[in-house]
N, C-alpha and C positions, 0 to 999 in steps of 0.2 A: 308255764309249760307243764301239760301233763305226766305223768309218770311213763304213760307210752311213748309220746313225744321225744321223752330224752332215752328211752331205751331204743326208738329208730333212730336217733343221733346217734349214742356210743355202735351201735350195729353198724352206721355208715360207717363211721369212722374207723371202727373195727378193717370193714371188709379192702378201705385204702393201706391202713398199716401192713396188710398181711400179702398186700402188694407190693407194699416198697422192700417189704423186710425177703418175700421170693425174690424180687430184682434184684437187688441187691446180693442177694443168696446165690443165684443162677450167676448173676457176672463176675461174681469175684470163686465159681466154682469150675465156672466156665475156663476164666481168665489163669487162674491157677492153673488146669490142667494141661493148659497147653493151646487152647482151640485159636487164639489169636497166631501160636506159630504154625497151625495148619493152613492159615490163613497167606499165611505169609509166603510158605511155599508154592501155593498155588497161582502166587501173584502180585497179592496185595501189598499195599504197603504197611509199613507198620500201626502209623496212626488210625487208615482206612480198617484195620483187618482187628482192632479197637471197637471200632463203630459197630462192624458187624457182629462182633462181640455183645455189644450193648443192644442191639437191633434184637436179635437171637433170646438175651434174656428176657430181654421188654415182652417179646410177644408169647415164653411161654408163661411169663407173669399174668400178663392180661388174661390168658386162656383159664387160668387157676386161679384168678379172682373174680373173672365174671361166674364160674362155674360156681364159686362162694356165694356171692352177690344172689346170683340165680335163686340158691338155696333159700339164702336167707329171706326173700321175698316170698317163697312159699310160705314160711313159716310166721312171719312178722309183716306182710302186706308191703307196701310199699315203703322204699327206703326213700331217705335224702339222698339230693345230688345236687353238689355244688362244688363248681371249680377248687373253692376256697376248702372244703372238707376232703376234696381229690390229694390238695398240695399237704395239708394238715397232718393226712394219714400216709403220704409216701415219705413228708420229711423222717416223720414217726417209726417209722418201720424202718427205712434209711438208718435213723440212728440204733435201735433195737439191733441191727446186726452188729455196726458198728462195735455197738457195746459189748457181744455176747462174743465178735471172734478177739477184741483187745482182752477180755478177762481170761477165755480161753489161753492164750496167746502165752498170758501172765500165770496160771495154771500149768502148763505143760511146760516152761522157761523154767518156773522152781520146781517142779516134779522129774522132769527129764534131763 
């Protein structure tokens, strides 16, 4: 592999993580505030008004990583795309939040 090669690789992989880590971001910022119990009065059920929750972040994730992606194709030509680099970069970012609100969490427990 070339030097460019694996710089459009970490760039894919890049632009999946910063999609799992917004999803992730958005549903548990969402999910926090309350929107599942906006949800709920209006109707839904609990589990359903979850879904929409998760529906909700997905799609402003998508909208903020293809906007990324976009980007990054002007600049660097064509990316990779592969199911397998999609799952790679969402578990990735997935865990990225994870990490950042558990330390947070552990910050603010012994400071507060």
């Amino acid at each position: 592999m070339t030097q460019i090669h694996i710089q459009i690789l970490i760039v894919s992989i890049t632009t999946f993580i910063i999609y799992g880590f917004i999803d992730s971001l958005m549903f548990g910022v969402l999910l926090d505030e309350g929107l599942a119990k906006v949800f709920n009065k209006i109707g839904l059920r609990p589990d359903n008004s979850d879904v929409m929750v998760g529906a909700l972040s997905s799609s402003v994730a998508i909208v903020i990583s293809t906007y990324i992606k976009n980007y990054n194709k002007k600049i660097f030509g064509d990316l990779l795309e592969h199911p397998a680099l999609d799952i790679i970069g969402v578990i990735l970012g997935t865990y990225l939040y994870v990490t950042i609100v558990r330390e947070y969490r552990k910050v603010k427990h012994y400071y507060f």
